[in-house]
ZATIKOL-507234 format. One record per residue: residue in one letter; x, y, z of N, C-alpha, C in turn. Coordinates in pm, whole numbers, plus 50000, padded with zeros to 5 digits. Example, Ala and Ser with C-alpha at 12.3 -4.5 7.8 and 13.67 -1.06 7.14 Angstrom:
! residues 2
A513194943150780512304955050780513204967050780
S512854977550708513674989450714512905000350787
//
This chain:
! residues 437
X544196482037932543526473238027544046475538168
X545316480038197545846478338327545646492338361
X545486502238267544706514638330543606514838412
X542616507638301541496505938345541126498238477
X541876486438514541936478438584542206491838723
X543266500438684543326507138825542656518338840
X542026520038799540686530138771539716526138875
X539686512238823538266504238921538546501939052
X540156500839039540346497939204540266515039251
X540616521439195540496535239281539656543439317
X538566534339232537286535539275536486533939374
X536626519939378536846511139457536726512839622
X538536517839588539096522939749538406538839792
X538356545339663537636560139737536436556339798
X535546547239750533886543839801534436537639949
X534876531839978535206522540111535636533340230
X536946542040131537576547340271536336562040281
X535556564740170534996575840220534106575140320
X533356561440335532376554440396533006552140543
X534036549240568534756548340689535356559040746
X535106573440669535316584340703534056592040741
X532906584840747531806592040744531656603440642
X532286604440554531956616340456530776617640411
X529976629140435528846635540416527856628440227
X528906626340158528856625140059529816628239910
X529246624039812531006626239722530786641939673
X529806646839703529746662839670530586670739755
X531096665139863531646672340017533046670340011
X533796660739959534886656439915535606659139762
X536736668239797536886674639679538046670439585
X538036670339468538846663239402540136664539360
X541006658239404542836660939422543396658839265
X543826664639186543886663939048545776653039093
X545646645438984546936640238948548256645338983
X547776658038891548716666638877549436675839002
X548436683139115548736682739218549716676239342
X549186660639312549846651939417551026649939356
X551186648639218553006646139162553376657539207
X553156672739177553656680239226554276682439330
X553366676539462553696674539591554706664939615
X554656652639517555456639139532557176645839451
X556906653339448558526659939355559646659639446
X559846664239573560816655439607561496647239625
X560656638039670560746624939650561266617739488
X560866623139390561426619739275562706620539274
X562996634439316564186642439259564746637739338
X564726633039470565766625339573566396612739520
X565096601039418565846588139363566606589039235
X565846604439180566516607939027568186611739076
X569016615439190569806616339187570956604239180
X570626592439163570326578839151570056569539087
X568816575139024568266566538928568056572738806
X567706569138662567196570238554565386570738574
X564466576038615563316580338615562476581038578
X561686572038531560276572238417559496563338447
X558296569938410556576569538426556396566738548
X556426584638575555926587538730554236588838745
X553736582238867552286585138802551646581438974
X550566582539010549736577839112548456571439076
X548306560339205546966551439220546396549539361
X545026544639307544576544939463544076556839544
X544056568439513543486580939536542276580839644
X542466586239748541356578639847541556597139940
X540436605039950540406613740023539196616640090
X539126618840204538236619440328538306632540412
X537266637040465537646648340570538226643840690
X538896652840720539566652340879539176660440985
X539706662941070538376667541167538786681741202
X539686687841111540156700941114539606713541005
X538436703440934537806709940834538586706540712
X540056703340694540826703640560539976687240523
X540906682740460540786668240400542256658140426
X542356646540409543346636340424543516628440248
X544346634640199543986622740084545356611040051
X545176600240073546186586540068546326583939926
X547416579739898547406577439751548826570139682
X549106564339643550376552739539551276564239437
X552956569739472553406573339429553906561039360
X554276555239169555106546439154555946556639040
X557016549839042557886549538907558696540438868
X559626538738781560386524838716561986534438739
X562736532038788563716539038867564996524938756
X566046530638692567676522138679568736530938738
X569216521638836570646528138812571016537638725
X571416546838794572396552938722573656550838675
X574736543938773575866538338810575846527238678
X577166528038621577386519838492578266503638585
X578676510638699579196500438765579186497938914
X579026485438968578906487439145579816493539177
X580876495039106582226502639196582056518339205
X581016523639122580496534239140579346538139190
X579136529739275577666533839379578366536439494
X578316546239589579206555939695579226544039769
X578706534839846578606528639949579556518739905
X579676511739770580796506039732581876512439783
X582006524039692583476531939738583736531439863
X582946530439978583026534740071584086523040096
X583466509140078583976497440112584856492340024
X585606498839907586556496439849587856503339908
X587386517039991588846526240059588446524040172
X588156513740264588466507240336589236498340333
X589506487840206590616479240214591586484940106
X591576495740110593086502839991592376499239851
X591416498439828591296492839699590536502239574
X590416518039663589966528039539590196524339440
X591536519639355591976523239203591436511339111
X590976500239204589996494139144589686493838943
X589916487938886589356493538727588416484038680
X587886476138779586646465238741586256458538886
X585366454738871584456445438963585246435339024
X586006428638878587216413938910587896418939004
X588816430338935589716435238981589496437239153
X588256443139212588126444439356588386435639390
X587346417339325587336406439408588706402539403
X589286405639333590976397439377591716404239423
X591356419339501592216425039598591446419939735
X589976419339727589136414939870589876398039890
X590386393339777590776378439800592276376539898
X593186389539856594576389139838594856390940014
X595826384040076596496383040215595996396740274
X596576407840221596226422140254595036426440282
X593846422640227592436425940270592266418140423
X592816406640424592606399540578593726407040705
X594486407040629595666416840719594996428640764
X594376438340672594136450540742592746448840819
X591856439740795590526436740873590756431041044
X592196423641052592466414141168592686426241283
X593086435941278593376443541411591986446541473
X590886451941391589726464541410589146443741469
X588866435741384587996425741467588706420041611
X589776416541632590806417741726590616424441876
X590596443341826589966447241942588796446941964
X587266442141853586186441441887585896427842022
X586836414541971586486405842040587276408642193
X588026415642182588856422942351587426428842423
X587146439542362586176447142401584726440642474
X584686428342355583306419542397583556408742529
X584966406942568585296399842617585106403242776
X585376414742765585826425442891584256428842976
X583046427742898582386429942960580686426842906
X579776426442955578406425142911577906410042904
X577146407742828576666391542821577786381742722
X578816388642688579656381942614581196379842673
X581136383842805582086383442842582936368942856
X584106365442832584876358042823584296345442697
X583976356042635583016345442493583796341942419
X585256347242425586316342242291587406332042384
X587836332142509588276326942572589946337942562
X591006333742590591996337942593592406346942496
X593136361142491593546364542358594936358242312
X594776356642167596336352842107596116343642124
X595636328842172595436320142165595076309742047
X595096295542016594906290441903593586293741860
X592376288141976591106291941950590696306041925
X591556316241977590876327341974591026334641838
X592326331341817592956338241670591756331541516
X591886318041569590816309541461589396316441447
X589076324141570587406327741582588266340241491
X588806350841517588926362141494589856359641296
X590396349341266590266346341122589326343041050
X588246331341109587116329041081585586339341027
X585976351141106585126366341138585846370441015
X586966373740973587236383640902587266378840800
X587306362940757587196356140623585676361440594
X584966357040688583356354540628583156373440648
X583316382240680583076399640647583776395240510
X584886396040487585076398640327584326395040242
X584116380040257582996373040166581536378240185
X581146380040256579636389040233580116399040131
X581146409340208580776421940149581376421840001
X582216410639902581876403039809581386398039728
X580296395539790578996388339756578266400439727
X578056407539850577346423239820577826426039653
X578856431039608579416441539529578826428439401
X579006417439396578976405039288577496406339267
X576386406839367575336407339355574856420339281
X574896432339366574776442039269575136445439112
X576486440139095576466439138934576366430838873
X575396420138929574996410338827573266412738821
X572816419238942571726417738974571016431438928
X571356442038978571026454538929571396463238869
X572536466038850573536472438701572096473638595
X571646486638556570876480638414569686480338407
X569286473138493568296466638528567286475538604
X565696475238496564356485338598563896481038664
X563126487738821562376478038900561646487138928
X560136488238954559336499539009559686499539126
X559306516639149559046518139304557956524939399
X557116518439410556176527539554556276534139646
X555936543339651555926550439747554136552539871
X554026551839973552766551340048552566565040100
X552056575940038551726589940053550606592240102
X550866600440195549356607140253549426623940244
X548936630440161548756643340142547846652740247
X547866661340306547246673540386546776685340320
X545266683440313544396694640225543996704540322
X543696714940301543306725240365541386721240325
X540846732540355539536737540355539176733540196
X540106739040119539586745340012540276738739872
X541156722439977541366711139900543056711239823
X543686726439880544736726739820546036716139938
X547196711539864547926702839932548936714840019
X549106704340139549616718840255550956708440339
X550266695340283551836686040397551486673640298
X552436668840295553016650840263553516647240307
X553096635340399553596624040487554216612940411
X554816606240475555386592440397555316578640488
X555066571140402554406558940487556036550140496
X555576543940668556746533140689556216524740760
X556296514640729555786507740800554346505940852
X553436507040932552526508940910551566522741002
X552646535740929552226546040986552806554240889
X552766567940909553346577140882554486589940903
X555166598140830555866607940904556456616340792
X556286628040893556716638140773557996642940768
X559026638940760560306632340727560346630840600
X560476634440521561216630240374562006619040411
X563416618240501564746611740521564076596840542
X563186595840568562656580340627562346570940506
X562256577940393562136569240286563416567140126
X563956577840175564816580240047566476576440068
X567096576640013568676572140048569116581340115
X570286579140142571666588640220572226595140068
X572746607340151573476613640071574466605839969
X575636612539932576166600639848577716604839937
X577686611940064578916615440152578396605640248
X577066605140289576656593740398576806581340363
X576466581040220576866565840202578366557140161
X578916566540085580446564140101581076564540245
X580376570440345581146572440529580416560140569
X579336548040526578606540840576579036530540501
X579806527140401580176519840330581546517540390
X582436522240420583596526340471583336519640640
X582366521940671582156511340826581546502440824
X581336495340696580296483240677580956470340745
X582346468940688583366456240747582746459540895
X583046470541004583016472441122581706465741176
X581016467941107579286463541168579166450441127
X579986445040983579726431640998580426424941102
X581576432341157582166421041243581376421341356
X580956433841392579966432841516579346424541528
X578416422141421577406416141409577556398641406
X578846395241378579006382941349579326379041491
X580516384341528580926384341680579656384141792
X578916393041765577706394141853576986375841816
X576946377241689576006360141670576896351341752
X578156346741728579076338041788579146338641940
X579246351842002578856347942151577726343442180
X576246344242136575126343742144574626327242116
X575766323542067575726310642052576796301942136
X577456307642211578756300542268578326286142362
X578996275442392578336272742452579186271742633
X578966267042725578906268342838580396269942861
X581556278642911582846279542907583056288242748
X584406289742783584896298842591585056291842487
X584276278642488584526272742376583216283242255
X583266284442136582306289242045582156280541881
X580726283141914580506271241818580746279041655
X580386271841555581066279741430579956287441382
X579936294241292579176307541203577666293041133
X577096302041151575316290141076575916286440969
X576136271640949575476263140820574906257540783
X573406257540821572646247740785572326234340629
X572116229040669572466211640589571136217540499
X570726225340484569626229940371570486241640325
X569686239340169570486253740066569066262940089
X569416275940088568116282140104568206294240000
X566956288639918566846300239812566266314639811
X567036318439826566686331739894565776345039789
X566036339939617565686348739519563836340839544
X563516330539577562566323639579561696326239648
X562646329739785561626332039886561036350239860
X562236355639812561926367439780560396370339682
X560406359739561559536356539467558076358439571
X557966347239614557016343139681556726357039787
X557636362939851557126373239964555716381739851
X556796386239723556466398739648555066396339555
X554696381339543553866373939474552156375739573
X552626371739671551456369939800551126384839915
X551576392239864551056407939895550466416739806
X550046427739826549526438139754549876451839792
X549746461139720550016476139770548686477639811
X548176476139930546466474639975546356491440032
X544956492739962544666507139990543436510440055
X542836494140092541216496940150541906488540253
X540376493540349540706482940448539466476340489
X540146459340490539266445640465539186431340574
X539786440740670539716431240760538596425140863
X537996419840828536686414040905536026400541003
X537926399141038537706390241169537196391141290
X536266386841352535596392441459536776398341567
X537986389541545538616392241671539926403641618
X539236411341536540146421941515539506435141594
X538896433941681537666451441735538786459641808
X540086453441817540996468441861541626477941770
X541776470441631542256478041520542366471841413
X541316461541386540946457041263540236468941163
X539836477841188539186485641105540246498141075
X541796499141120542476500941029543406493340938
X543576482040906544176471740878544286473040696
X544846474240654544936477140509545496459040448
X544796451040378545166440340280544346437940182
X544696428240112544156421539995543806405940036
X543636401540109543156386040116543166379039999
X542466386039879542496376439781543776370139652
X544576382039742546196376739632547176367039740
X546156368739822547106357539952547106341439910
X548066333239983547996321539929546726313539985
X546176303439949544926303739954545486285540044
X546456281840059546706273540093547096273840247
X546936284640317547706287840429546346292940519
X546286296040613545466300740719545876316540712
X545226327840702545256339740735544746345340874
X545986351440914545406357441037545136369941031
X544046373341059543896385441006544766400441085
X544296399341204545376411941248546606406941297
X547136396841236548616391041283548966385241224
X549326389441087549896377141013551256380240956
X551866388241024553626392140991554126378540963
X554466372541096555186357041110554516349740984
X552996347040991552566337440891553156338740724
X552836352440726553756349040588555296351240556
X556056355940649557456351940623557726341340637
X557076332540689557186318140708556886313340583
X555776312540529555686308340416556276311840324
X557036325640314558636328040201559326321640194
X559606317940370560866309040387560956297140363
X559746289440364559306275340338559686274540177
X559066290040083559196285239977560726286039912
X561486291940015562466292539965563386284140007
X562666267940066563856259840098564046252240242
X563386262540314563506261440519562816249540512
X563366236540554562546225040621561526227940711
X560326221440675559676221740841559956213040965
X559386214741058559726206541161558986203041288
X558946198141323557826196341419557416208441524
X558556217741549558606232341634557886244041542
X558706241341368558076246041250557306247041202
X556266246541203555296242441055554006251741052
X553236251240963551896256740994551256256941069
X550886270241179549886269041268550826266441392
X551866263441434552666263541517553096279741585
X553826277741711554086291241754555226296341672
X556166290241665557306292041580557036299941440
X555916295041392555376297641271554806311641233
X554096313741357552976326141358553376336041450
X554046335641558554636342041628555816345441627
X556286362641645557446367241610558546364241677
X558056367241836558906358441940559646344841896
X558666337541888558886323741906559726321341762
X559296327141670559846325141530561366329041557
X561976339641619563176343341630563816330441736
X563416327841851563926319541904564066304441836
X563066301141743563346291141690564596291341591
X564216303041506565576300341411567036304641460
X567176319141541568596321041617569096316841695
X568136314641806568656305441962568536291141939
X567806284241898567256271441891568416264141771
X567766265141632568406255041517569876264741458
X569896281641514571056290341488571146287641317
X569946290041241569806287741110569786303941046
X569426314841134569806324741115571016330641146
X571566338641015572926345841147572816364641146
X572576368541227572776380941235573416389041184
X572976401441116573706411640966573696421440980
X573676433840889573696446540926572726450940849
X572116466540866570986467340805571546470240612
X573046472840616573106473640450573536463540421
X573676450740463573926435940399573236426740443
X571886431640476570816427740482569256422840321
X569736412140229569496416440100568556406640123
X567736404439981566806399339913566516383740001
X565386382440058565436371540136566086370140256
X566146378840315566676383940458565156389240525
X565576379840665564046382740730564576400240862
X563586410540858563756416840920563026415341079
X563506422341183562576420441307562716431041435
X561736438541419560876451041445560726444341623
X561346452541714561076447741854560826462541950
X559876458842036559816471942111560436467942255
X560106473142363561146473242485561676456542512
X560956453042532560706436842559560726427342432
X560446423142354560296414642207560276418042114
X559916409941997559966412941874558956412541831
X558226422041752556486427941776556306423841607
X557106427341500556816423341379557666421541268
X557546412841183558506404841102558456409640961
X559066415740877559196415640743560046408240634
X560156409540561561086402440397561886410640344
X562606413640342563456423040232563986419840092
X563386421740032563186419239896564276427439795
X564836438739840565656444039706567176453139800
X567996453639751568796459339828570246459339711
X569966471139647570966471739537572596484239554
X572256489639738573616493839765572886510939777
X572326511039726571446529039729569956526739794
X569096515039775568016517939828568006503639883
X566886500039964566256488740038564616489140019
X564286477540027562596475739994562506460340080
X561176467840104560706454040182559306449440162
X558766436440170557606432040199556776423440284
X555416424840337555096427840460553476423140437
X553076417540581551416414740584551526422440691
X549946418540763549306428840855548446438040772
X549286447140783549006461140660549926450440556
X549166452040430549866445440332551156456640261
X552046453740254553006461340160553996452440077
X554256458539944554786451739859556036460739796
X557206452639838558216458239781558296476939839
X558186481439939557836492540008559576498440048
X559746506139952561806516639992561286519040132
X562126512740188562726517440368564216521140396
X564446523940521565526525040559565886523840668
X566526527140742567066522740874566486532840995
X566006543140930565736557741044564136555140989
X563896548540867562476550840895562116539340972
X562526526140992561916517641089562086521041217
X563066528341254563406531041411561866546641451
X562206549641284560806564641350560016559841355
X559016542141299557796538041292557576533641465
X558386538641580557906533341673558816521041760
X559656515241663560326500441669561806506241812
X561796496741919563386502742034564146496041946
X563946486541858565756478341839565226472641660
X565906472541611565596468241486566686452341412
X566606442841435566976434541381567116425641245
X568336425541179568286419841074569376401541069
X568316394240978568816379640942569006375240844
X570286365740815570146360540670570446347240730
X570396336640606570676322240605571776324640548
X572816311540603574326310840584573646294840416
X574416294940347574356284040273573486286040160
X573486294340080572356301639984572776305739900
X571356303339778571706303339653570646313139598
X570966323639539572546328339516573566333839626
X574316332439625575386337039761575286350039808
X575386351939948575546366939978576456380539902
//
């Protein structure tokens, strides 16, 4: 039945997009065998198989059109069901990375890390590197004199405070992964666009990010397993950045600084995740037919009808609208600045200023402790242009989900959002959440 079911949709989508390609007819458009496009999609396998356990590789959605070079364009759904390989988080490189950062290679269990990340010594060796970060921030830029005095009562408290809460994320990280993904299958999509010649044979494969393309392999697949052990190994560093950066950003008038987000709500973050992954689609036609879409509604790829039916859809703007509604379901009070149909709500801008500057219910992260229910935010010179969900983040890959262009559960990474176009790339989590960072 679920064959069949995607049969019809690929049907479906070839009749729509051929029609929006002006194609002459289905005699003129030539037919991309299965077998072909896996062929082509083989890197990409063999990049997560170094990684993962690998089975039932297959494609959907098959949609090919001429292009105006005489070849053809054909779009199409790489999936597979990808496990760990790794019998343990302490053996996923990016772990390691962040286990010989605090002396803790010899490690012989999971416990065993958390009660060296617990022990005096993990805070001891973290206090110098955050130490000179808050010197550094102090000395100059929009944060200057944001910690107030060094060596001081207040200052030492901010700079204990920083290095308690880095351990505990990255903690939480390693606890999450082996409770969460150890074992455990999850499909994965891939958004492929293949390059036919004349005569229909495949000549390039693009890879979709966001809501474009690039022919980059690197934009969708992991880091090496030397990049990710060297990126794991500077993770503490970026969290302190990142925390330090939130804490000045919040200071208030003089060096006093207010404390790390806790908001008086628990926020369920596996929930909101639920809900992102529930109310999207891997959309392969495009259905957008709001009058006030005529600048680029007619490339707009969704499903309207798996959307929540309780909410207002915007059609060429509905990033904000539905991370909002993740977040709602995962707990976020509304509020009178909040709610449906509000700017806060629907707008990316305003949505960031409400939750970081305004109620400081977000706190600022890094893009690898950035997990499941973590809102992302896509900004070009001036603002923040579009909002996603991040839905999976098991230490080797990241996935996210997304309206506008609908995407569901979609492997990203950090070089492919910066190649989709984006100057600055921002990531958020909620402090006070269940399950814990």
């Amino acid at each position: 039945m679920k064959k069949l079911v995607s049969m019809l949709l690929a049907a479906s989508v070839l009749f729509s997009f051929a029609t929006l390609a002006c194609a002459a007819n289905d005699s003129t458009v030539p037919t991309v065998s299965e077998k072909d496009l896996l062929d082509a999609s083989a890197p990409v396998v063999e990049a997560y198989s170094k990684h993962y356990r690998v089975e039932n590789v297959h494609v959907t959605d098959v949609t090919t059109a001429p292009n105006e070079d005489g070849g053809y364009v054909t779009q199409f759904f790489l999936h597979f069901d990808g496990t760990l390989k790794y019998d343990s988080a302490l053996s996923i490189p990016r772990v390691k990375g962040i286990a010989s950062s605090f002396g803790l290679s010899q490690s012989k269990s999971v416990d065993a890390f958390l009660t060296g990340m617990d022990a005096p010594a993990a805070k001891k060796a973290l206090a110098p590197s955050v130490q000179k970060k808050m010197a550094a921030m102090n000395a100059s830029g929009a944060a200057k004199n944001a910690f107030g005095t060094a060596n001081t009562k207040a200052y030492n408290a901010v700079s204990d405070q920083v290095a308690e809460k880095v351990i505990a994320s990255l903690k939480s990280f390693v606890s999450e992964i082996e409770e969460e993904y150890i074992g455990k299958s999850t499909e994965y999509t891939f958004d492929l666009q293949a390059t036919l010649d004349a005569q229909g044979n495949v000549v390039k494969l693009s890879y979709g990010i966001v809501d474009g393309y690039s022919d980059d392999i690197s934009v969708i697949i992991p880091e090496s397993e030397a990049a990710m052990v060297k990126s794991g190994a500077q993770e503490s560093s970026e969290l302190a950045d990142a925390m330090l950066k939130d804490l000045a950003a919040h200071k208030s008038n003089g060096p006093a600084i207010t404390t790390l987000s806790n908001p008086g709500f628990k926020y369920y973050r596996v929930v909101a995740r639920d809900y992102a992954n529930r109310y999207t689609s891997d959309a392969a036609s495009v259905r957008c037919t709001n009058r006030n879409c005529s600048n680029y509604g007619n490339t707009i790829r969704k499903n309207p009808n798996l959307y929540n039916r309780n909410y207002t859809n915007y059609c060429c703007n509905d990033c904000a609208n539905y991370v909002s509604q993740a977040m709602k379901a995962g707990g976020v009070p509304t509020s009178t600045a909040w709610r449906p149909g509000s700017m806060a709500w629907i707008n990316c801008a305003s949505m960031r200023q409400y939750f970081y500057t305004n109620t400081n219910y977000w706190t600022l992260t890094t893009y690898s402790n950035c997990n499941a229910g973590g809102v992302i935010l896509m900004h070009n010179s001036t603002r923040p242009y579009h909002a996603m969900m991040n839905v999976h983040n098991d230490g080797v890959s990241t996935k996210y989900s997304a309206h506008t262009n609908d995407r569901k559960a979609l492997p990203y990474t950090r070089q492919g959002l910066l190649n989709s176009g984006a100057k600055k790339i921002e990531y958020f989590i909620f402090d006070n959440v269940s399950p814990a960072h």
